[in-house]
N, C-alpha and C positions, 0 to 999 in steps of 0.2 A: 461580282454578282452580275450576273447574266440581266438583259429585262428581253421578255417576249414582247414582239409588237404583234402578235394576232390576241384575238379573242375579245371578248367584251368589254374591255378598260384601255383596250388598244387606242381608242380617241381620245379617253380623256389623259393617258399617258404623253399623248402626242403634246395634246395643249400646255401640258404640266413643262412639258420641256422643252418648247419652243420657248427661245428668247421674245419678249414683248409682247406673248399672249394676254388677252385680257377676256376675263369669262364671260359670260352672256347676261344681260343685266335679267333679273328673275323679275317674276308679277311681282314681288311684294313690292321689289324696286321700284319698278314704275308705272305700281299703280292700275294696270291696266288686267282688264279679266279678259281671259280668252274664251273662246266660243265655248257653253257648254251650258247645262241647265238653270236657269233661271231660279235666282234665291228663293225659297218657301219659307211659310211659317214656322220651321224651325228656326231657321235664322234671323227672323224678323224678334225684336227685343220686345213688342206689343203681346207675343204670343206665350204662352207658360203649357207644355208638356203636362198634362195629367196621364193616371195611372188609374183605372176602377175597375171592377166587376162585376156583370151582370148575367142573370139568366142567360142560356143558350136559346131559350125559346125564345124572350124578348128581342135579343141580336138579331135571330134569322126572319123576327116578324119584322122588325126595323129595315133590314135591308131587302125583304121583300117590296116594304112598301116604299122605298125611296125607290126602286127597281119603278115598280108600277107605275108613280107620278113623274119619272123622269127627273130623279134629283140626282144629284153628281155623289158620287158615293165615298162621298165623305162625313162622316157625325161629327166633328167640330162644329159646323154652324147651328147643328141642331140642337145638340150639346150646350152651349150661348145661348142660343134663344132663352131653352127651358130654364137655366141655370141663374141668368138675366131675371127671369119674371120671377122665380123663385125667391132672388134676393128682394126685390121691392114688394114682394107681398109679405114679407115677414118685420 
């Protein structure tokens, strides 16, 4: 059997058969993150993913008016708040 050294596996064939090659230690190895987006709320274990449904009119008055007072456009925290007073008032 023949082995081709072009084309897309051509390097890691190289490695595979070099005597003494040792592979490249990975993140999970050692631990270390490489540059890229900053962990969010979904990954933070504090936070829980809901699911709901609401009026179209209400959504587009919502995000009107976070638009208008400069809020960051996101309904999670709004979401908490209401969700928050809701539970100690009952």
């Amino acid at each position: 059997m023949t082995v081709r050294t072009d084309g897309a596996l051509a390097g890691i064939l190289k490695d595979i058969q070099r005597p003494g090659a040792r592979p490249k230690p990975t993140r999970a190895a050692t631990g270390k993150r490489g540059p890229g987006r900053p962990k969010g709320k979904r990954s933070d274990p504090k936070f829980k993913q809901i699911t709901g449904l609401i009026e179209r009119d209400l959504h587009r008055a919502v995000l009107i008016k976070m638009l208008n007072t400069g809020r960051p456009h996101d309904l999670g925290p709004i979401l908490s708040e209401l969700l928050g007073a809701w539970v100690k008032q009952k």
